[in-house]
C-alpha positions as CSV (number, residue, x, y, z in Angstrom):
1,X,108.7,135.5,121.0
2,X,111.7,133.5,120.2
3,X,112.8,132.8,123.7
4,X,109.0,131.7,124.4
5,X,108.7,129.6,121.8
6,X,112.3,127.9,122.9
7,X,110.7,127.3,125.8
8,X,107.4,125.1,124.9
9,X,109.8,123.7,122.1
10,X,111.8,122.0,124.7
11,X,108.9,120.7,127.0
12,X,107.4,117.3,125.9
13,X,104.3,118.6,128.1
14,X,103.9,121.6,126.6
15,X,100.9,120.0,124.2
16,X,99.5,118.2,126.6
17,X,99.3,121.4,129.2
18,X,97.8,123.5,127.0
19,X,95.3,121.5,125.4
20,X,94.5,120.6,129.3
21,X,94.6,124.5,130.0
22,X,92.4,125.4,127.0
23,X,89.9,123.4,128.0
24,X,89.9,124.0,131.5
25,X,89.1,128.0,130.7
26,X,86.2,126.7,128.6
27,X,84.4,124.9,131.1
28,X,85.1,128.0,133.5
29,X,84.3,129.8,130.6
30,X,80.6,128.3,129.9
31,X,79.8,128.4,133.8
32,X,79.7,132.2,133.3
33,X,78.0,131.8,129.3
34,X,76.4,129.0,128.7
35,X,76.2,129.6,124.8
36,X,80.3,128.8,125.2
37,X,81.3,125.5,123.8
38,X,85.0,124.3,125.8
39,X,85.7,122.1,123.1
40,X,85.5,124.8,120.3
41,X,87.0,127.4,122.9
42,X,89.7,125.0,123.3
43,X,90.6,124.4,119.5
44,X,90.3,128.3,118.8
45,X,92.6,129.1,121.5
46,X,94.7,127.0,120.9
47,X,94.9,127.9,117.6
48,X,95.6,131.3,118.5
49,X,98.5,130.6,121.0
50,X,100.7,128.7,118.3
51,X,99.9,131.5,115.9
52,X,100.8,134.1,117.9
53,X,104.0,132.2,119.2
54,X,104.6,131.1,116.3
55,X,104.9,127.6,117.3
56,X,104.7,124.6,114.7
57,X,101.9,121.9,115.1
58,X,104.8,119.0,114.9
59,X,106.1,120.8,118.5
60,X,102.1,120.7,119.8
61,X,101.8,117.6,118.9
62,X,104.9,115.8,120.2
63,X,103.5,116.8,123.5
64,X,99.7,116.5,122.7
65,X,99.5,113.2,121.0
66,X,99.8,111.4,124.8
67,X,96.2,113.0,125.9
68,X,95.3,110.3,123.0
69,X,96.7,107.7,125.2
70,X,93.1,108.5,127.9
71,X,90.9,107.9,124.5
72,X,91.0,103.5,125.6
73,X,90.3,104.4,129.6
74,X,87.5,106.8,128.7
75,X,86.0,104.2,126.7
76,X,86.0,101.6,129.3
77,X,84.3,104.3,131.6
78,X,81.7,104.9,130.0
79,X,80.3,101.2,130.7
80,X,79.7,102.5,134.3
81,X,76.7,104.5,132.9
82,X,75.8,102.1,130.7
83,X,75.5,99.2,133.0
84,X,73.1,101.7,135.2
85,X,71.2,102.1,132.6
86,X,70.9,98.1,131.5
87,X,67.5,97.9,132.4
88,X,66.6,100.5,130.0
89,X,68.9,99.1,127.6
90,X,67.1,95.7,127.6
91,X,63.6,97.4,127.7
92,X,64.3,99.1,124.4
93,X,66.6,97.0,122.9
94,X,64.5,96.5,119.4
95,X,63.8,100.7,119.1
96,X,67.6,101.5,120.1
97,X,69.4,99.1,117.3
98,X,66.4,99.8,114.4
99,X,67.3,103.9,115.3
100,X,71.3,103.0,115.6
101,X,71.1,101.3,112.2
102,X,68.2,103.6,110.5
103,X,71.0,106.7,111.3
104,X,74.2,105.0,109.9
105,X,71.7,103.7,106.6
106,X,71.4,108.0,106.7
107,X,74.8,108.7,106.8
108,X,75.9,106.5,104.0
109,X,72.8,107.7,101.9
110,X,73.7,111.0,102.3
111,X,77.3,110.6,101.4
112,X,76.2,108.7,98.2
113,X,73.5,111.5,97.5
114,X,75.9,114.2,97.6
115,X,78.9,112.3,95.6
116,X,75.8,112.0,92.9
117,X,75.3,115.8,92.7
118,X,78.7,116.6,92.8
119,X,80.1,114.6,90.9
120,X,82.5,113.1,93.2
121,X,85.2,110.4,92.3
122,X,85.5,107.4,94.1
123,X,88.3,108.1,95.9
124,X,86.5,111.4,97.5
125,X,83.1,109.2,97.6
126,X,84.9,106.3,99.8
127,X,87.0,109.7,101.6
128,X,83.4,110.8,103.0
129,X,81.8,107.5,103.7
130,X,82.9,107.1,107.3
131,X,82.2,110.4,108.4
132,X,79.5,109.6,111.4
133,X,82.1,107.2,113.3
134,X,84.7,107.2,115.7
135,X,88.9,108.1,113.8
136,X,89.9,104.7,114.5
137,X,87.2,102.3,112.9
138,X,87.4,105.7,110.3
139,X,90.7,105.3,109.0
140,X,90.1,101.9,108.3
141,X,87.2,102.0,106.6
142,X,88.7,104.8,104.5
143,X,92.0,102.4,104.1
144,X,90.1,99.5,102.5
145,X,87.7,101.1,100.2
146,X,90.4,103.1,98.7
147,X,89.8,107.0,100.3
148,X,92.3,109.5,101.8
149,X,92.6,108.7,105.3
150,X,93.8,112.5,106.3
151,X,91.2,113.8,104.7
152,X,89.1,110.9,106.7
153,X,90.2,112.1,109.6
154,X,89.2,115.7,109.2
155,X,86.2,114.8,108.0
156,X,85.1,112.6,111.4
157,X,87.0,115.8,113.6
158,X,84.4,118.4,111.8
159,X,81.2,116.3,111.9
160,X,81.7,115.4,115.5
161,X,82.5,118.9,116.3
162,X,79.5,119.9,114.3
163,X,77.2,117.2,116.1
164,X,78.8,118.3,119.3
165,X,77.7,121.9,119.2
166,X,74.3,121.8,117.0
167,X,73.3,118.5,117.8
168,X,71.0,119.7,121.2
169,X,69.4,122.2,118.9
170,X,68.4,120.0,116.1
171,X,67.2,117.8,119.1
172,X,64.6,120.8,120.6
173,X,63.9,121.7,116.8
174,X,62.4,118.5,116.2
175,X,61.1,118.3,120.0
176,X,62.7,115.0,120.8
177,X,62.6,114.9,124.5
178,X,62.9,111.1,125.1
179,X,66.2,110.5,126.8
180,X,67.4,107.5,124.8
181,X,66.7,108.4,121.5
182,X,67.9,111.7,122.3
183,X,71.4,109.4,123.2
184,X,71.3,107.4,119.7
185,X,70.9,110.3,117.9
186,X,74.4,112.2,119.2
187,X,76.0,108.8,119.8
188,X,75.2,107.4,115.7
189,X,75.7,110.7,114.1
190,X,78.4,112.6,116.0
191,X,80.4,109.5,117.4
192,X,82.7,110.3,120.4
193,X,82.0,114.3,120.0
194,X,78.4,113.9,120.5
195,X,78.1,111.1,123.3
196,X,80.5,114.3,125.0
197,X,78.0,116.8,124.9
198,X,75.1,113.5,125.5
199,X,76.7,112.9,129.0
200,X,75.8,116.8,129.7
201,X,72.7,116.4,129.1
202,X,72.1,113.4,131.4
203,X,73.3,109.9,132.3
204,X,70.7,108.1,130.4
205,X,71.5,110.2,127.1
206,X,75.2,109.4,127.9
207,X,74.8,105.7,128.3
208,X,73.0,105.1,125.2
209,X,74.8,107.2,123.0
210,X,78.2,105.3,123.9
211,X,76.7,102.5,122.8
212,X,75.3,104.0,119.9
213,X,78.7,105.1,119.1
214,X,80.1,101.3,119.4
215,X,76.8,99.8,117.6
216,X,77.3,102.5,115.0
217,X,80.6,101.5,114.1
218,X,80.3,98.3,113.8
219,X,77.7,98.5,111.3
220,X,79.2,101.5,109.5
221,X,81.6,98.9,108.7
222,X,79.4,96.2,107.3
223,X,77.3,99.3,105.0
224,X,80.3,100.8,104.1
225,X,81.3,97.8,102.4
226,X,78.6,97.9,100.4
227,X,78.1,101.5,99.3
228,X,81.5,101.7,98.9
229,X,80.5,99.9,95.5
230,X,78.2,102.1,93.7
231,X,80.6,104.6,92.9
């Protein structure tokens, strides 16, 4: 064990092979059972590798954090099926916005709902607010209204991965079948997790929840600013 974890200690790839890896045998993974999520495959695996190899997060991470350095490429890819789907983008331009910004006013009514019944301080209150949106627009939201950005950070990592693997089914639950709202919805309430599983479920759902994720932030930013005032 101790030579092994010599080994990946000394590799600055180490991190970013095995989160690579880990997600590779998901998507092999799911061909075969297609309840199997990669993405949660890949975080419980590699959970279980540094456990067993007793292998600290820091040494993960020093090789792991430059997989976050694809996050501003991806981005920019994902205009490609956006501009395919422009002319459905300008067809439903009024219904896309009103369901981007009815799903963030949602979120923050939620938040404020639950900090209510719980009894939460404003710190924890202004914490939760930014939950629906991508880490980076996140943490500064969190930053300026005075909430714990860590704890920001999980937050946003657990709803996405939440949206990510529940958000289809809440989709068929409530028999949306409509390709672009069914791209809002993962895009507005499960940011850059959701528009992951969207793209799986078509290029039209993709495209529209990439922009939901964008639109949503933005406003997130402008409503956060005010609910951040009424606790």
């Amino acid at each position: 064990m101790t030579v092994i974890n010599d080994i990946f200690s000394g590799s600055i790839f180490f991190g970013g092979a095995l989160t690579l890896a880990a997600m590779w045998c998901g998507a092999l993974l799911q061909r075969k059972i297609k309840a199997v999520n990669p993405m949660v495959f890949a975080i419980i695996a590699i959970i279980v590798f540094l456990k067993v190899f007793n292998i600290s997060y820091e040494t993960y991470d020093e090789g792991a954090k430059y997989i976050s350095y694809l996050l501003t490429p991806v981005t920019v890819a994902l205009a490609i099926p956006l501009y395919r789907q422009l002319n459905v983008l300008k067809r439903s331009a009024k219904e896309i916005i009103g369901g981007i910004t009815a799903g963030v006013a949602a979120s923050l009514a939620s938040v404020f709902g639950l900090a209510l019944v719980f009894g939460l301080t404003h710190e924890e209150y202004t914490t939760l607010l930014p939950k629906s949106v991508t880490t980076a627009i996140g943490m500064g939201i969190s930053e300026e209204s005075g909430g714990m950005v860590t704890i920001t950070i999980a937050v946003i990592l657990i709803t996405g991965i939440i949206g990510n693997i529940f958000g289809d089914i809440i989709l068929k639950l409530f028999k949306v079948k409509d390709p672009v709202a069914k791209g809002v919805a993962m895009g507005t309430g499960a940011h850059a997790f959701g528009t992951m599983r969207a793209l799986q479920m078509g290029e039209t759902e993709g495209a529209m929840s990439s922009l939901a994720v964008a639109v949503a932030g933005l406003i997130t930013v402008l409503g956060a600013a005010v609910f951040s005032n009424f606790i």
